[in-house]
Rosetta silent file (secondary structure, phi, psi, omega in degrees, C-alpha in Angstrom):
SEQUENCE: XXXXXXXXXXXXXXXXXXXXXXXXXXXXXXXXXXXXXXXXXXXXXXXXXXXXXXXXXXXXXXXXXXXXXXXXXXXXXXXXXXXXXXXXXXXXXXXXXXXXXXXXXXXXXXXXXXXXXXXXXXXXXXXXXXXXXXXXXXXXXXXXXXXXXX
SCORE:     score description
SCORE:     0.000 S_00000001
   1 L     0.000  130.263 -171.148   88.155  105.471  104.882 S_00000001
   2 L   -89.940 -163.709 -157.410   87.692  104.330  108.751 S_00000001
   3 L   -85.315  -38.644 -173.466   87.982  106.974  111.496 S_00000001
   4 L   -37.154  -89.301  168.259   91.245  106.127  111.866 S_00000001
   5 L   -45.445  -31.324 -136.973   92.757  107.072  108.521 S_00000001
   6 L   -96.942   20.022 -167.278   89.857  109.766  108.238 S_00000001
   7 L  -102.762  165.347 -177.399   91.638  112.214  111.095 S_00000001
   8 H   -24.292  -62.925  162.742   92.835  115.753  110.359 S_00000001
   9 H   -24.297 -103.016  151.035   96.693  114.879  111.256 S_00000001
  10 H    36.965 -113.967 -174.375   96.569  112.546  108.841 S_00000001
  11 H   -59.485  -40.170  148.849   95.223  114.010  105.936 S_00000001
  12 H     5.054  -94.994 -170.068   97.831  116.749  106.596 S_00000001
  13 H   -58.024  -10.096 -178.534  100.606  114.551  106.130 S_00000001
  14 H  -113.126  -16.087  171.221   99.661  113.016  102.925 S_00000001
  15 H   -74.162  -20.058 -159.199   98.665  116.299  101.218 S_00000001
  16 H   -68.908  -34.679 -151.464  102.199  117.628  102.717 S_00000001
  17 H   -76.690  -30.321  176.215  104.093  114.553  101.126 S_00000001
  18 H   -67.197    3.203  166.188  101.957  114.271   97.814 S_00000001
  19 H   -99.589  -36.857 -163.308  102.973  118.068   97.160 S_00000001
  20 H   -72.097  -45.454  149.425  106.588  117.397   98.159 S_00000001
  21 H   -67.121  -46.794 -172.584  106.609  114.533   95.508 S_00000001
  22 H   -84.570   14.318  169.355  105.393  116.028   93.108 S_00000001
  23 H   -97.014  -47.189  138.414  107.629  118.897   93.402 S_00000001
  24 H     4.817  -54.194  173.088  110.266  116.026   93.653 S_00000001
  25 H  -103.615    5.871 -168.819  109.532  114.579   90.533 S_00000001
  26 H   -89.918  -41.878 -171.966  109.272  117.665   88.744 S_00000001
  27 H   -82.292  -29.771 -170.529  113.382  118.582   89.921 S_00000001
  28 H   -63.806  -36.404  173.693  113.738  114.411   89.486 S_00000001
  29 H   -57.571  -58.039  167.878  112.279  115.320   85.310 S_00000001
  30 H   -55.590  -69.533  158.647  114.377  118.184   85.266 S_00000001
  31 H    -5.835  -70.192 -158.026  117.529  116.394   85.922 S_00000001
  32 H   -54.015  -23.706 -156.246  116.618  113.528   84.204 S_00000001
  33 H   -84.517  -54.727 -155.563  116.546  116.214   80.676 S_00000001
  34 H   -49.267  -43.509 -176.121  119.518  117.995   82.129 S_00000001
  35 H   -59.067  -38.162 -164.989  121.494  114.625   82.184 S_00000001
  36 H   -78.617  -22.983 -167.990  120.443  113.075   79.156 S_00000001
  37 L  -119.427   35.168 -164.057  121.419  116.137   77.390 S_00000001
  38 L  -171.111  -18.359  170.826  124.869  117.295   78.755 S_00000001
  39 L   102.185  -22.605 -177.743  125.900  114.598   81.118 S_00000001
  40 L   -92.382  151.113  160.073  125.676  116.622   84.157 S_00000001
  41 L  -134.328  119.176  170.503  123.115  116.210   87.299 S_00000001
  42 L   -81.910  141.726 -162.631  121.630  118.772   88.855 S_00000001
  43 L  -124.834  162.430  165.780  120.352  118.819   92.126 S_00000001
  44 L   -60.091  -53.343 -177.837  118.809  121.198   94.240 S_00000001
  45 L  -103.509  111.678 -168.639  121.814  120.394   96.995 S_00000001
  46 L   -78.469  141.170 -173.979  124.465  120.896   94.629 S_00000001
  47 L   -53.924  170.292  175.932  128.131  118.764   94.545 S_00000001
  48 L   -44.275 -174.316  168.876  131.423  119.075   96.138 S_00000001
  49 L   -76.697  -36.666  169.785  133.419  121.487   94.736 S_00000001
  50 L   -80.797    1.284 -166.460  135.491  118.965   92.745 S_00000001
  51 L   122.454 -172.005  156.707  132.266  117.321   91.280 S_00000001
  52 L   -82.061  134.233  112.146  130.878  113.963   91.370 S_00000001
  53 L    19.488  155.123  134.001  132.941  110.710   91.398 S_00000001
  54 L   -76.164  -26.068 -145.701  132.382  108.797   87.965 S_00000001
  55 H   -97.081  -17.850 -179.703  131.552  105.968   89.996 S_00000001
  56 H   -54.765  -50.445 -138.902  128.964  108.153   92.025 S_00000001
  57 H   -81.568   -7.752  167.431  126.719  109.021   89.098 S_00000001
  58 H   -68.562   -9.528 -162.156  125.217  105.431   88.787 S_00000001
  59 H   -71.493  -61.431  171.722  124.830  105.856   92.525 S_00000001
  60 H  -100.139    3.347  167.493  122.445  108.684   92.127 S_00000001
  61 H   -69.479  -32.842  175.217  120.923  107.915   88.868 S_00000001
  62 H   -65.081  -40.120  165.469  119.734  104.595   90.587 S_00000001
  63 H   -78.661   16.258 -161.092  118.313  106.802   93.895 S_00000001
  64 H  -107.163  -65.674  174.014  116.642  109.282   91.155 S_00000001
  65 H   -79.214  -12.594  167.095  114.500  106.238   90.038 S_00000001
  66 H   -58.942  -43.285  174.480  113.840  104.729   93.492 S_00000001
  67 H   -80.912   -5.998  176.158  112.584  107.970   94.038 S_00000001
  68 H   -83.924  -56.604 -177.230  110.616  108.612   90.904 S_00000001
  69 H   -75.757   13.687  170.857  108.809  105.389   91.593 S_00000001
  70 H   -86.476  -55.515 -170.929  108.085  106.560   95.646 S_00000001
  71 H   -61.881  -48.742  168.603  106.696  109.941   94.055 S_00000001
  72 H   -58.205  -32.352 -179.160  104.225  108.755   91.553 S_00000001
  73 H   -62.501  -64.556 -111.935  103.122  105.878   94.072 S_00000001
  74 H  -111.145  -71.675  155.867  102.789  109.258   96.681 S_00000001
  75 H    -8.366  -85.166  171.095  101.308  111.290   93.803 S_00000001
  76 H   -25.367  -79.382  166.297   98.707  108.873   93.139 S_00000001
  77 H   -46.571  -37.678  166.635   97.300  107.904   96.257 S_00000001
  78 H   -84.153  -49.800  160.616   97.109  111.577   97.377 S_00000001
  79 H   -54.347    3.202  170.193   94.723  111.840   94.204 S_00000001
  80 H  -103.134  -48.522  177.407   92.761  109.029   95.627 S_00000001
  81 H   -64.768  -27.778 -176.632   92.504  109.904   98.809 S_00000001
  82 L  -113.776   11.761  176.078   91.587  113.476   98.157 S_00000001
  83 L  -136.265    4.771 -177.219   88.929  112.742   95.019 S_00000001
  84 L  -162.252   39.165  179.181   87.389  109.395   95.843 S_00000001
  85 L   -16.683   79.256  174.188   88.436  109.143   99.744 S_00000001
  86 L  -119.031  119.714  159.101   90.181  106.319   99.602 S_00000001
  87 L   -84.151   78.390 -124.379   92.460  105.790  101.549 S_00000001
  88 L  -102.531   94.867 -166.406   95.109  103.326   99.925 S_00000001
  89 H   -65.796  -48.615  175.471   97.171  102.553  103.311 S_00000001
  90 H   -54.150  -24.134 -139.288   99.333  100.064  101.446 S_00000001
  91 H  -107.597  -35.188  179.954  100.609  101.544   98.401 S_00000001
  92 H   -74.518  -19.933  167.747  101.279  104.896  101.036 S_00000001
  93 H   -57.103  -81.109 -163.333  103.421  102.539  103.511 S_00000001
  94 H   -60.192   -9.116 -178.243  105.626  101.129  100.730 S_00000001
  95 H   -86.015  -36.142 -175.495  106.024  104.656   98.965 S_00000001
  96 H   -53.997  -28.040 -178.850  107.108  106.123  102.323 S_00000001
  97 H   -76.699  -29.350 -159.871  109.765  103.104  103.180 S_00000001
  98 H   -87.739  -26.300  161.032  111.284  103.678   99.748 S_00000001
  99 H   -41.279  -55.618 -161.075  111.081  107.324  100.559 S_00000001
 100 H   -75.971  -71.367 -179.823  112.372  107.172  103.938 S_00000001
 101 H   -49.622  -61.729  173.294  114.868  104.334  102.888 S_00000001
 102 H   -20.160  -64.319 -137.452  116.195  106.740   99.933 S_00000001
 103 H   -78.876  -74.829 -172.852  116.643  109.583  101.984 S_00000001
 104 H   -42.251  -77.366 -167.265  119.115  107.833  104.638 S_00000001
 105 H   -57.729  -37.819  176.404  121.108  106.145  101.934 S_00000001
 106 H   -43.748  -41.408  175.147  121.423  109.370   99.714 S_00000001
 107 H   -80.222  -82.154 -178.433  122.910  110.990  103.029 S_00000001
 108 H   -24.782  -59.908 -137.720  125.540  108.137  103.411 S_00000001
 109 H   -82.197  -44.379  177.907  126.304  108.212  100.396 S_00000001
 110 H   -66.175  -19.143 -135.899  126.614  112.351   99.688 S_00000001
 111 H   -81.918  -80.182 -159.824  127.832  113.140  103.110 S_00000001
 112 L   -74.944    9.297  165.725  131.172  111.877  102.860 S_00000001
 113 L   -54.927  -28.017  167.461  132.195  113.314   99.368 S_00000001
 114 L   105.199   36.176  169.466  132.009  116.714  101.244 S_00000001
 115 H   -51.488  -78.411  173.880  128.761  117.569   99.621 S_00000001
 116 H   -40.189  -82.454  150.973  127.206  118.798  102.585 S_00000001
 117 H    88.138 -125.482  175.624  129.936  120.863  103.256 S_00000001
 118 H  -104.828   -3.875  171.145  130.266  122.403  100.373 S_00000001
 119 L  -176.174   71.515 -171.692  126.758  123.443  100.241 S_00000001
 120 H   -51.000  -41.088  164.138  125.391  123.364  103.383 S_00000001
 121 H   -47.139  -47.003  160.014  122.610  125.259  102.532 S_00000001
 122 H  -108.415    4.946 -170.649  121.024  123.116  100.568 S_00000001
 123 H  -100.946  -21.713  164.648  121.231  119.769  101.544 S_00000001
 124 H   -45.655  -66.486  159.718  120.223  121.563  104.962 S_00000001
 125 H   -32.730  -50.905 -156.574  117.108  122.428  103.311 S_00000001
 126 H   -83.635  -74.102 -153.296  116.538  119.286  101.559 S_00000001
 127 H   -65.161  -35.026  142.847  116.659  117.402  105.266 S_00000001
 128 H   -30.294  -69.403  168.298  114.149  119.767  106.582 S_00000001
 129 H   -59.974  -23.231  166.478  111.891  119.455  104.199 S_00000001
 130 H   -76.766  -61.931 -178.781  112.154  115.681  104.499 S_00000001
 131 H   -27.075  -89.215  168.614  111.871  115.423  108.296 S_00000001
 132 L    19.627  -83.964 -154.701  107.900  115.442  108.026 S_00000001
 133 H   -44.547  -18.671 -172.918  108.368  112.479  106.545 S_00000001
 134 H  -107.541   25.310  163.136  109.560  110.286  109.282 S_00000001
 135 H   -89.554  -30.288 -168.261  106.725  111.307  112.081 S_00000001
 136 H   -59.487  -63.489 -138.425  103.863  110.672  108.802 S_00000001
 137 H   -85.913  -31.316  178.162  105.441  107.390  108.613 S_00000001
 138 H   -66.581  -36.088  179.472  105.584  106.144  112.164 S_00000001
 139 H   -71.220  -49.543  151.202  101.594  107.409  112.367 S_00000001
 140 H    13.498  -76.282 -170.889  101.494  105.683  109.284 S_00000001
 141 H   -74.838  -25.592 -165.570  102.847  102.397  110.744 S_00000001
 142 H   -74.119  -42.482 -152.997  100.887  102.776  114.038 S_00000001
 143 H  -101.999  -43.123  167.896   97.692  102.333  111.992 S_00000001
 144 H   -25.314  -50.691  176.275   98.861   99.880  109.094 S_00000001
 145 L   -91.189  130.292 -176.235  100.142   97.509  111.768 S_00000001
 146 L   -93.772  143.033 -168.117   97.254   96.037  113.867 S_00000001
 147 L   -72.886  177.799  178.816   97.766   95.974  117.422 S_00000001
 148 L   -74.554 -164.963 -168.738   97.832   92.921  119.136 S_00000001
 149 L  -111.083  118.468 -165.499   94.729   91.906  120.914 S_00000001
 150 L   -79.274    0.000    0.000   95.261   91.936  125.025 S_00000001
């Protein structure tokens, strides 16, 4: 781990996101049971009032696994980095764009169903708790990408 990688800030940000996945994948597991065994998916920011769409639920079963594979990537890496101090810049770059990417399209997509809404409260929550994520990823980016040389 250079100096770089090795500052306070930092490590912060990757224990906050490697707890936040893996609380993530825990509600992404739970779902995943809930779906398989009743049809329904539950979320933490809960649906309009009339429901889902049918055509929605392939919508979020596909961001469910974008996001499974961001958290275990996030998961991971925060066990490497905090038991071997390694710092594995790449593998935390690409979970954060699919994070990051997720996030945005999930909000397109629930927003205008009247999700939000209809439960303001929690998708309010949900975007909170997410925010973090896009300062980690710009320091993130600062140090992945090398500057040029003047």
């Amino acid at each position: 781990m250079d100096i770089k990688t090795n500052s306070l800030g930092l490590r912060r940000f990757s224990l906050y996101y490697s707890v936040l996945q893996l609380s993530h994948l825990v509600l992404l597991t739970r779902a995943g049971i809930i779906f398989l065994s009743g049809g329904q998916i539950p979320f933490p920011a809960q649906p309009p009032i009339g429901g889902w769409e049918k055509e929605t639920i392939p919508f979020l079963l596909g961001m469910g696994a974008m996001d499974g594979l961001a958290a275990v990537m996030a998961i991971y890496s925060g066990w490497v980095l905090f038991t071997k101090k390694e710092f594995l810049i790449n593998i935390w770059a690409v979970s954060l764009t699919i994070a990051i990417t997720s996030a945005i399209i999930f909000c397109f997509g629930t927003f205008p169903s009247g999700a939000w809404e209809d439960n303001l409260l929690g998708y309010g929550t949900l975007a909170v708790v997410f925010s973090p994520l896009f300062v980690y990823y710009v320091q993130l980016i600062r140090i992945w990408i090398p500057k040029s040389s003047p």
